[in-house]
C-alpha positions as CSV (number, residue, x, y, z in Angstrom):
1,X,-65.1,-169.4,30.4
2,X,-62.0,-169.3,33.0
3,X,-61.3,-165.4,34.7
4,X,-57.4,-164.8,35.3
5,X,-56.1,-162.8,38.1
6,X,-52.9,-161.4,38.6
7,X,-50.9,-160.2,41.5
8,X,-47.9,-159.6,43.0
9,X,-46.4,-157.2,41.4
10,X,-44.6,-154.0,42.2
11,X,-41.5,-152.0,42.7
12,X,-38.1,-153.5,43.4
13,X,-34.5,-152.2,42.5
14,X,-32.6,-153.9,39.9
15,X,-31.0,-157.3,40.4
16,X,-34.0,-158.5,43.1
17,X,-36.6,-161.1,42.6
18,X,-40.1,-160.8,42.3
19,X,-43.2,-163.7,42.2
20,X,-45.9,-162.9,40.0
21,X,-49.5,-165.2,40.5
22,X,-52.6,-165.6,38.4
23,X,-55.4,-167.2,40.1
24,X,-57.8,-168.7,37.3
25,X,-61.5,-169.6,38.4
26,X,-64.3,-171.4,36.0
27,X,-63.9,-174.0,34.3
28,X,-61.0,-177.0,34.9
29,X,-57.9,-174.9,35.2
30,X,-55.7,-178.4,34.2
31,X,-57.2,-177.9,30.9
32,X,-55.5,-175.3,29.8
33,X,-52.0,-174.4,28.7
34,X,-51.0,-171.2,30.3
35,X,-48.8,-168.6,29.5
36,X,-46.9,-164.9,30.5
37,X,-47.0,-161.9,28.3
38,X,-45.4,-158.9,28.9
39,X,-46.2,-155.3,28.0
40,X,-44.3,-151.9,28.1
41,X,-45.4,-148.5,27.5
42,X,-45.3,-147.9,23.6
43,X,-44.5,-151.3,22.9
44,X,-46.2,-154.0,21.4
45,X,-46.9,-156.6,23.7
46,X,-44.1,-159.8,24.3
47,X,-44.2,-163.6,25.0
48,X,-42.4,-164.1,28.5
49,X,-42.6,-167.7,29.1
50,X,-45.2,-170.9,28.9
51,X,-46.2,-173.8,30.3
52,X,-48.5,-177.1,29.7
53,X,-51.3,-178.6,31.4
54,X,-49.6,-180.5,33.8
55,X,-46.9,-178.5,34.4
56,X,-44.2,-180.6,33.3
57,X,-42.7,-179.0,30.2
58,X,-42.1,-175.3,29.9
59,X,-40.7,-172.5,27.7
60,X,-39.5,-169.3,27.7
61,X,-38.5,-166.0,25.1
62,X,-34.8,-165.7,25.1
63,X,-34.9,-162.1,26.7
64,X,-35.8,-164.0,30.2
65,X,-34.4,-167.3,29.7
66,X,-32.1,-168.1,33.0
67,X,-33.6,-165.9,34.9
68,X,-37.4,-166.6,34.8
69,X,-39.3,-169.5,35.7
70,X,-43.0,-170.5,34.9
71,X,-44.7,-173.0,37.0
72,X,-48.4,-174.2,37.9
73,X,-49.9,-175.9,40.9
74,X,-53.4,-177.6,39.3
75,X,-54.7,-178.1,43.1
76,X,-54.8,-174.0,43.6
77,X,-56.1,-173.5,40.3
78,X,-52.9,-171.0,39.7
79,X,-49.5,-170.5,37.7
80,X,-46.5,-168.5,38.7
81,X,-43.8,-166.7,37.4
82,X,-41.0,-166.3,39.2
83,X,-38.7,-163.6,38.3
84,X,-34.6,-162.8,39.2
85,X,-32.0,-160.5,38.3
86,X,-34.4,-158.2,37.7
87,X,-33.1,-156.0,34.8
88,X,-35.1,-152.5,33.9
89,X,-36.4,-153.6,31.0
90,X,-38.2,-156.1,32.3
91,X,-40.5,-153.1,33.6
92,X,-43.8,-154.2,31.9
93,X,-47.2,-155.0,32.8
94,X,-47.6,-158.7,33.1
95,X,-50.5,-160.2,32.1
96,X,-51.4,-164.0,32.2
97,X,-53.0,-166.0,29.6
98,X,-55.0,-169.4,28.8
99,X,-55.5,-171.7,25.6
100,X,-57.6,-174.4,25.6
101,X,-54.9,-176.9,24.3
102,X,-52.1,-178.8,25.7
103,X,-48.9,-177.1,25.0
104,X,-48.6,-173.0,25.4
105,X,-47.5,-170.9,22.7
106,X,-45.3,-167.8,22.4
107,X,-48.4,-165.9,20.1
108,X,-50.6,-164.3,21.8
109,X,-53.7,-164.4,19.3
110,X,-53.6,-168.2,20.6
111,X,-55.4,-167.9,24.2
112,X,-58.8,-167.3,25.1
113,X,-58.7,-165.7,28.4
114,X,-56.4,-162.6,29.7
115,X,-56.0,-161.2,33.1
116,X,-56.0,-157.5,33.4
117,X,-52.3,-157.5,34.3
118,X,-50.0,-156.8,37.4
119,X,-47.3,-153.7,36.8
120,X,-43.8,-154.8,37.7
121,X,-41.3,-151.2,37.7
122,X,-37.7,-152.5,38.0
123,X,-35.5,-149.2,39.1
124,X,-32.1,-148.4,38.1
């Protein structure tokens, strides 16, 4: 089994920047495709972004394309998501996710493991 963790969320005021991290332990973390879901209050829950094993292709929903990047550094055992022009909908809690395969995917019944998430609140 692999447990995710995510930090680095918070509170910033529209337009800023904000890096999210998800620390993965157990088994070998270049296994894995990994991916960023999103989730807001009364909504269902969204595909943010994806990345392969290696690191070296990489995806994202059109709601955060340009402004979002999703990266992963196999030595640390982590993957990133590094967020600007932060908008107030992107006020969600972001949750990290693994699939045992090489490329990710934007559904979500698709990975194994979840994080418990990290709240971002982007403020008008």
């Amino acid at each position: 089994q692999v447990q995710l963790a995510e930090s680095g969320g918070g509170l910033v005021p529209t337009g800023d920047s904000l890096r999210l991290s998800c620390a993965a332990s157990g088994r070998t973390f270049s296994n894995y495709a990994m991916a960023w879901f999103r989730q807001a209050p009364g909504k269902e829950r969204e595909f943010v972004g994806a990345v392969n094993r290696i690191g070296s292709g990489q995806y994202y929903a059109d709601s955060v394309k340009g402004r979002f990047t999703i990266s992963r550094d196999n030595a640390k055992n982590t993957v990133y998501l590094q967020m600007n022009s932060l908008k107030p909908e992107d006020t969600a809690v972001y949750s990290c996710a693994a699939r045992g395969g090489w490329s990710g995917t934007e559904r979500a019944r698709d990975y194994d493991y979840w994080g418990q998430g990290t709240q971002v609140n982007v403020s008008s």
